[in-house]
C-alpha positions as a Markdown table, in Angstrom:
| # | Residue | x | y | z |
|---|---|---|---|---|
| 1 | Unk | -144.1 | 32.6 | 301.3 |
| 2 | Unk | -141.8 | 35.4 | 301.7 |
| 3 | Unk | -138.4 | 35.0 | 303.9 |
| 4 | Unk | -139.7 | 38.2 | 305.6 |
| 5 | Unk | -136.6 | 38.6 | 307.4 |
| 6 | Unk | -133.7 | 38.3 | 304.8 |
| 7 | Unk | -135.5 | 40.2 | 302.7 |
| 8 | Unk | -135.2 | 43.0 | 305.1 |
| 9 | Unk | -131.8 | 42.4 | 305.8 |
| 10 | Unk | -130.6 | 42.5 | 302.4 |
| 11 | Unk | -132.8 | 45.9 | 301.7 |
| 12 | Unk | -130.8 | 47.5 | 305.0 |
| 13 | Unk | -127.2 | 46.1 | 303.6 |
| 14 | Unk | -127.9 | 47.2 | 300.0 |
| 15 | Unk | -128.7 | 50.7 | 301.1 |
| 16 | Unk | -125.9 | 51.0 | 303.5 |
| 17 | Unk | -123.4 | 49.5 | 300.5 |
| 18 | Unk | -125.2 | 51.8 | 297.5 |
| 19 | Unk | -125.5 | 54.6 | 300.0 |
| 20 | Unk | -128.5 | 55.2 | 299.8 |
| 21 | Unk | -131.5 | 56.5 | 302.2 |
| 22 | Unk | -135.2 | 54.9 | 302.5 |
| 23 | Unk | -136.0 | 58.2 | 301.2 |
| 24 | Unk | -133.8 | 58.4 | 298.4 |
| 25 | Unk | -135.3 | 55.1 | 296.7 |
| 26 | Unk | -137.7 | 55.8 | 293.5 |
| 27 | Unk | -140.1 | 53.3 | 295.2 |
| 28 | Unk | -142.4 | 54.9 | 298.4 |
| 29 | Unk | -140.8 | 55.4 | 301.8 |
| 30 | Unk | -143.7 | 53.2 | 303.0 |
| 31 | Unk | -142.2 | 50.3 | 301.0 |
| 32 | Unk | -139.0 | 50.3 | 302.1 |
| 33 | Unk | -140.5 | 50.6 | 305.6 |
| 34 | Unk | -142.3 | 48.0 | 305.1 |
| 35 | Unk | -139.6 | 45.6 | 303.6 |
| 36 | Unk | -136.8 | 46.8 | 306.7 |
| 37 | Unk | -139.3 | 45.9 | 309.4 |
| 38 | Unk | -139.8 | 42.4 | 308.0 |
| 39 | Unk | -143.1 | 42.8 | 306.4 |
| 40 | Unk | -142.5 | 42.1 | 302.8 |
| 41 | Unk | -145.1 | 39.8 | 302.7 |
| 42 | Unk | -148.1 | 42.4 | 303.0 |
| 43 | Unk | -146.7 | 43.8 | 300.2 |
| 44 | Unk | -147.5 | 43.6 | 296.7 |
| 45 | Unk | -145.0 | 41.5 | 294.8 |
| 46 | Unk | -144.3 | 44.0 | 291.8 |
| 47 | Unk | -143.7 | 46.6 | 294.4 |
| 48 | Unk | -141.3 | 44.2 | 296.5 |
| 49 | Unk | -139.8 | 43.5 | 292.6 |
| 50 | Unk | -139.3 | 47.5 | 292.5 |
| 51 | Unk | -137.3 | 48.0 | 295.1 |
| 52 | Unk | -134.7 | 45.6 | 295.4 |
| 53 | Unk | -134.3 | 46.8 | 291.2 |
| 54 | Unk | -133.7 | 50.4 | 292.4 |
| 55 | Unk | -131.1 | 48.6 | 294.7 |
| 56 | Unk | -129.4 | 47.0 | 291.5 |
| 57 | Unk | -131.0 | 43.7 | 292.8 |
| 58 | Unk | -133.0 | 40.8 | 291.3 |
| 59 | Unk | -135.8 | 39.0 | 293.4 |
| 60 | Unk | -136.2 | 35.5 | 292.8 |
| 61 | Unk | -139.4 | 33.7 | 294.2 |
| 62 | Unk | -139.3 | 29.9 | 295.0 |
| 63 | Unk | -142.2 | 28.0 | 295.2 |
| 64 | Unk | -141.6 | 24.3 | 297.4 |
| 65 | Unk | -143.4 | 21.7 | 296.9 |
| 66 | Unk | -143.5 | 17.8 | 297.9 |
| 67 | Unk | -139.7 | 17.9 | 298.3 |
| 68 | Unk | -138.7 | 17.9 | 294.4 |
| 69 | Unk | -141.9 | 17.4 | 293.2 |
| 70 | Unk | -142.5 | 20.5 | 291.8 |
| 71 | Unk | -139.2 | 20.4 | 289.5 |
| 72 | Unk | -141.0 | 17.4 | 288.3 |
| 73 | Unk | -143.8 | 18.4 | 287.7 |
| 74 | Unk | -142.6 | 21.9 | 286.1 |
| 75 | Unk | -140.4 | 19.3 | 284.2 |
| 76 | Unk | -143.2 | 16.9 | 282.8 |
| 77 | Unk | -145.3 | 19.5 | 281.5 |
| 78 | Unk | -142.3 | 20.9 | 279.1 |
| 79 | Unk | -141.9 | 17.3 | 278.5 |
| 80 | Unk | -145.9 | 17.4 | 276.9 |
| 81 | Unk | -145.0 | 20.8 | 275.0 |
| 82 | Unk | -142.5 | 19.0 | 273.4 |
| 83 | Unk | -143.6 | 15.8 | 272.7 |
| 84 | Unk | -147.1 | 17.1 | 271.6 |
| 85 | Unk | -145.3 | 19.8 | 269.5 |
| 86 | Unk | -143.1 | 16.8 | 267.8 |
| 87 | Unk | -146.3 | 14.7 | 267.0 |
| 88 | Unk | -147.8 | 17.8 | 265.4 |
| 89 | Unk | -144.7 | 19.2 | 262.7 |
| 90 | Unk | -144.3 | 15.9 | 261.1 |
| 91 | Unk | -148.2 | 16.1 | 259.4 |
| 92 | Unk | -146.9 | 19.7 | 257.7 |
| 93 | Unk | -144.1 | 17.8 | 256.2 |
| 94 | Unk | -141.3 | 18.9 | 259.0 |
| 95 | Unk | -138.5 | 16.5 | 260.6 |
| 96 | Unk | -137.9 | 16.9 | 263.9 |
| 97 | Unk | -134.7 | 17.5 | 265.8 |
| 98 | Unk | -135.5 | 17.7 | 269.9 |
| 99 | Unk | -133.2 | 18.9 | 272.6 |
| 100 | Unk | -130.5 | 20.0 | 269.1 |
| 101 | Unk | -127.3 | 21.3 | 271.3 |
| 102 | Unk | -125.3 | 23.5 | 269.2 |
| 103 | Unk | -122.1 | 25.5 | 270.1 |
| 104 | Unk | -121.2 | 28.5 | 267.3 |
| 105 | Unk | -118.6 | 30.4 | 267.6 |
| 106 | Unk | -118.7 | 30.2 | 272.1 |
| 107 | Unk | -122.8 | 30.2 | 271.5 |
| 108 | Unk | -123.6 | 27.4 | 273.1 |
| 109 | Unk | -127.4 | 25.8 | 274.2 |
| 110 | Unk | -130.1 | 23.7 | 272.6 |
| 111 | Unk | -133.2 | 24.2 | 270.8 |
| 112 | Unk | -136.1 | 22.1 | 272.4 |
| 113 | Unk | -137.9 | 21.4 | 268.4 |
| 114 | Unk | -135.3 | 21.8 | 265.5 |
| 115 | Unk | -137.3 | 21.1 | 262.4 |
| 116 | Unk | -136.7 | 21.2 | 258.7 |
| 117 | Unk | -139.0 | 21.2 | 255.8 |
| 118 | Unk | -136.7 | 19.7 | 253.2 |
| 119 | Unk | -138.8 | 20.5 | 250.0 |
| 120 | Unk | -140.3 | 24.4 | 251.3 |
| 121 | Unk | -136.1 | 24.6 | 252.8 |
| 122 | Unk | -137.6 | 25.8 | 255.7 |
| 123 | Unk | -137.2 | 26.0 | 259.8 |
| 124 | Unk | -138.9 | 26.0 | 262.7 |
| 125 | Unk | -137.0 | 27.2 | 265.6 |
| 126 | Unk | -139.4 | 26.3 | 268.6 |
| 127 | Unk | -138.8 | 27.0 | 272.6 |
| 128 | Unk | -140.9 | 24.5 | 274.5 |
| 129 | Unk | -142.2 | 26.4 | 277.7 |
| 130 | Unk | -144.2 | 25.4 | 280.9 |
| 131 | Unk | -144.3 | 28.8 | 282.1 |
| 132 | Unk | -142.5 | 32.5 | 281.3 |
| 133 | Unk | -140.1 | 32.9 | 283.8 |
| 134 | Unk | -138.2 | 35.9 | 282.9 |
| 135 | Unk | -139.3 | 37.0 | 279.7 |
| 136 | Unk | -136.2 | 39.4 | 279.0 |
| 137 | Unk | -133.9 | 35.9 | 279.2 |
| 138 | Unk | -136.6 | 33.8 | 277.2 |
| 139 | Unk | -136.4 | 36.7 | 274.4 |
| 140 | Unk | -132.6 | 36.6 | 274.4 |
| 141 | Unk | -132.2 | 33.1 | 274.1 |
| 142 | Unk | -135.0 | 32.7 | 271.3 |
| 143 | Unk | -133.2 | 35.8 | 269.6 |
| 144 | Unk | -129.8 | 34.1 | 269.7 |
| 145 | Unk | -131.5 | 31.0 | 268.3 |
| 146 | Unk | -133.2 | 32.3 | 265.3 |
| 147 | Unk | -129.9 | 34.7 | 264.9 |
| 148 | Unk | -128.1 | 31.0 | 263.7 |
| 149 | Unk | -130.8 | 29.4 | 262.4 |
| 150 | Unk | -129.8 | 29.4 | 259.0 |
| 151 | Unk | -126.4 | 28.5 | 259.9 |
| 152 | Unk | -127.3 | 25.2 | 262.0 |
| 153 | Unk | -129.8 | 24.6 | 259.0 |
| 154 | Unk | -127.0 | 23.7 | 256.8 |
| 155 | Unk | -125.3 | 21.6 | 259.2 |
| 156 | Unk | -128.5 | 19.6 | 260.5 |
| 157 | Unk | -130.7 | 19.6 | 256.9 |
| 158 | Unk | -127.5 | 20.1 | 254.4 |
| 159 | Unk | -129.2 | 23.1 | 252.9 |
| 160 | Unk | -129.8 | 26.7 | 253.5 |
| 161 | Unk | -133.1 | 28.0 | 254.6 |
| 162 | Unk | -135.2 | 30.3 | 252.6 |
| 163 | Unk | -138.2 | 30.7 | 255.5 |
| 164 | Unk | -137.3 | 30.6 | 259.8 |
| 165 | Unk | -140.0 | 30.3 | 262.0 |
| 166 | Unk | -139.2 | 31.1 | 265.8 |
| 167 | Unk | -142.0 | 30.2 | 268.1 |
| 168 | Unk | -142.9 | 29.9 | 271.8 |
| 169 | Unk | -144.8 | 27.3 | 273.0 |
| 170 | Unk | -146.9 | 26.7 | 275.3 |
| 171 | Unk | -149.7 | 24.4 | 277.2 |
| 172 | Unk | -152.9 | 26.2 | 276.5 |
| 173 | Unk | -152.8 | 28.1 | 279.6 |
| 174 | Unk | -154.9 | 31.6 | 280.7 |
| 175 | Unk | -151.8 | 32.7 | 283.2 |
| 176 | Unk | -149.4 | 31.9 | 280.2 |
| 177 | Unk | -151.9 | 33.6 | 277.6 |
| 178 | Unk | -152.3 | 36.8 | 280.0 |
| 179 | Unk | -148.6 | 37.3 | 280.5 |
| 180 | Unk | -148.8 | 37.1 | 276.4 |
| 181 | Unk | -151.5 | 40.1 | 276.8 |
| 182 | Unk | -149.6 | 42.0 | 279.4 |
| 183 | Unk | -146.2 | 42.2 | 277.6 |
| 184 | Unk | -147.5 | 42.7 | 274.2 |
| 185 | Unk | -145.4 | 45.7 | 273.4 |
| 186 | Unk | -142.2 | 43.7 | 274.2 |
| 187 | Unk | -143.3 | 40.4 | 272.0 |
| 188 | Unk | -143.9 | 42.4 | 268.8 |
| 189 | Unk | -141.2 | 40.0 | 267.1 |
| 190 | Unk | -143.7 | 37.5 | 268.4 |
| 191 | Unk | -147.5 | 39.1 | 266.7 |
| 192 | Unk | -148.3 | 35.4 | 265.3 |
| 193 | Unk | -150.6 | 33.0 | 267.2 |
| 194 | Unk | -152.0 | 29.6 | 266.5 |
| 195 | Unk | -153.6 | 30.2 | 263.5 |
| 196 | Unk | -150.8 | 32.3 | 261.8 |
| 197 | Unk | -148.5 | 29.4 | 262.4 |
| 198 | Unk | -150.5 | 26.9 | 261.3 |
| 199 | Unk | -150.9 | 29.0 | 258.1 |
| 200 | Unk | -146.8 | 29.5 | 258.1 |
| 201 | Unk | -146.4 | 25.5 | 258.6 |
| 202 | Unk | -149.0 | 24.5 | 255.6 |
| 203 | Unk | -147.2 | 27.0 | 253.6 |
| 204 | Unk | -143.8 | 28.3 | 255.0 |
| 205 | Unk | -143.1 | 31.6 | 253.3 |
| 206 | Unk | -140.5 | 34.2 | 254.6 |
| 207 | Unk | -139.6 | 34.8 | 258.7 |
| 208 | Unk | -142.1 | 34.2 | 261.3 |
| 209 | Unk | -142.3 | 34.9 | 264.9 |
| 210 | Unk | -145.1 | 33.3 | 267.2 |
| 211 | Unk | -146.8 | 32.2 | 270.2 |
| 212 | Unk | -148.3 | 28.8 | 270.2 |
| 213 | Unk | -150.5 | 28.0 | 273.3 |
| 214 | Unk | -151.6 | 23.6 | 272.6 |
| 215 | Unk | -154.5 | 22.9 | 273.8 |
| 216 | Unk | -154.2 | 19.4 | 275.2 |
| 217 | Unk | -150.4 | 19.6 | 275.4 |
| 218 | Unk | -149.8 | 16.4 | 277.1 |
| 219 | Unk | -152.0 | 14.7 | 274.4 |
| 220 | Unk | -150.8 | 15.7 | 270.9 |
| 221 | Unk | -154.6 | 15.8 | 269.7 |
| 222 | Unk | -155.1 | 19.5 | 268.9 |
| 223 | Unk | -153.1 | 22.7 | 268.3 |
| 224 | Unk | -154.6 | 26.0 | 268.8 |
């Protein structure tokens, strides 16, 4: 649910600090009406999203849920991604590194499935993912990630690879796999899909980028 009323605060204190009118705003006069009489929440979302991003603002939406049962939820599902993910490298002849931290040059993070193929010298660079979230972030991150691939390659593997993969993955899920749809033109680094990879993992062969949606992800019994 909405916090009708901050929201309408904040759209009334960003205007009067940008100095700007309701009228003035790319987004309809009937939105920002709408928003600085506290009814956001009869709103659509995207057109909430608009506004406060003409205001130089990002809206957030938190979901509760059984106190911090939701993190933990949100959290067991990546933990399925991964684990099924590590159960299935391992039979294309990959070794793999979970949770690898790395820190290059002030670069720092981790890569959820770090995996070499020692005789093919190739990677796989995968982002375990219960849901999108924002996709320009999970596209930065990846980007950065495949960017020193090679490079943590030598250090984790001892040799430099020939072939990087950089994959999302994700349970098999329709909201995930419509997102996918949606925001096709901006995944065009990202064309391959479960198929592709598998055909990349039984022969690795130059750069790929992919989407992965497991079927079963909890389970480790299928990919697609």
């Amino acid at each position: 649910m909405l916090d009708d009323q901050r929201l309408a605060k904040a759209s009334r204190l960003l205007r009067r600090e940008t100095g700007l009118r309701q009228g003035d705003l790319p987004t309809s006069r009937f939105v920002t009406q709408e928003i600085e009489a506290g009814r956001a929440g009869r709103l659509r979302v995207d057109h909430v999203v608009a506004h406060f991003a003409a205001l130089g603002a990002k809206t957030q939406i938190n979901v509760r849920w059984n106190g911090a049962g939701l993190d933990r939820l949100i959290d067991q599902v990546h933990a399925q991604v991964v684990n099924s993910t590590a159960m299935i490298l391992p039979r294309y002849g990959f070794h793999v590194r979970a949770e690898y931290t790395f820190n290059e040059y002030g670069e720092r993070g981790s890569i959820d499935l770090f995996a070499g193929n020692d005789a093919a010298r190739a990677v796989f660079v995968g982002e375990a993912k219960s849901e999108w979230g924002s996709l320009e972030e999970t596209l930065r991150q990846q980007d950065l990630k495949a960017r020193l691939a090679p490079k943590l390659a030598e250090e984790a593997f001892g040799w430099k690879p020939s072939s990087v993969a950089s994959v999302l993955i994700f349970p098999a899920d329709r909201t995930a796999q419509r997102v996918a749809d949606r925001y096709r033109a901006a995944l065009t680094g990202y064309p391959a899909r479960a198929r592709q990879i598998r055909a990349w993992l039984r022969n690795p062969s130059g750069p790929l980028g992919g989407i992965w949606f497991l079927s079963d992800a909890g389970l480790g019994r299928r990919e697609e």
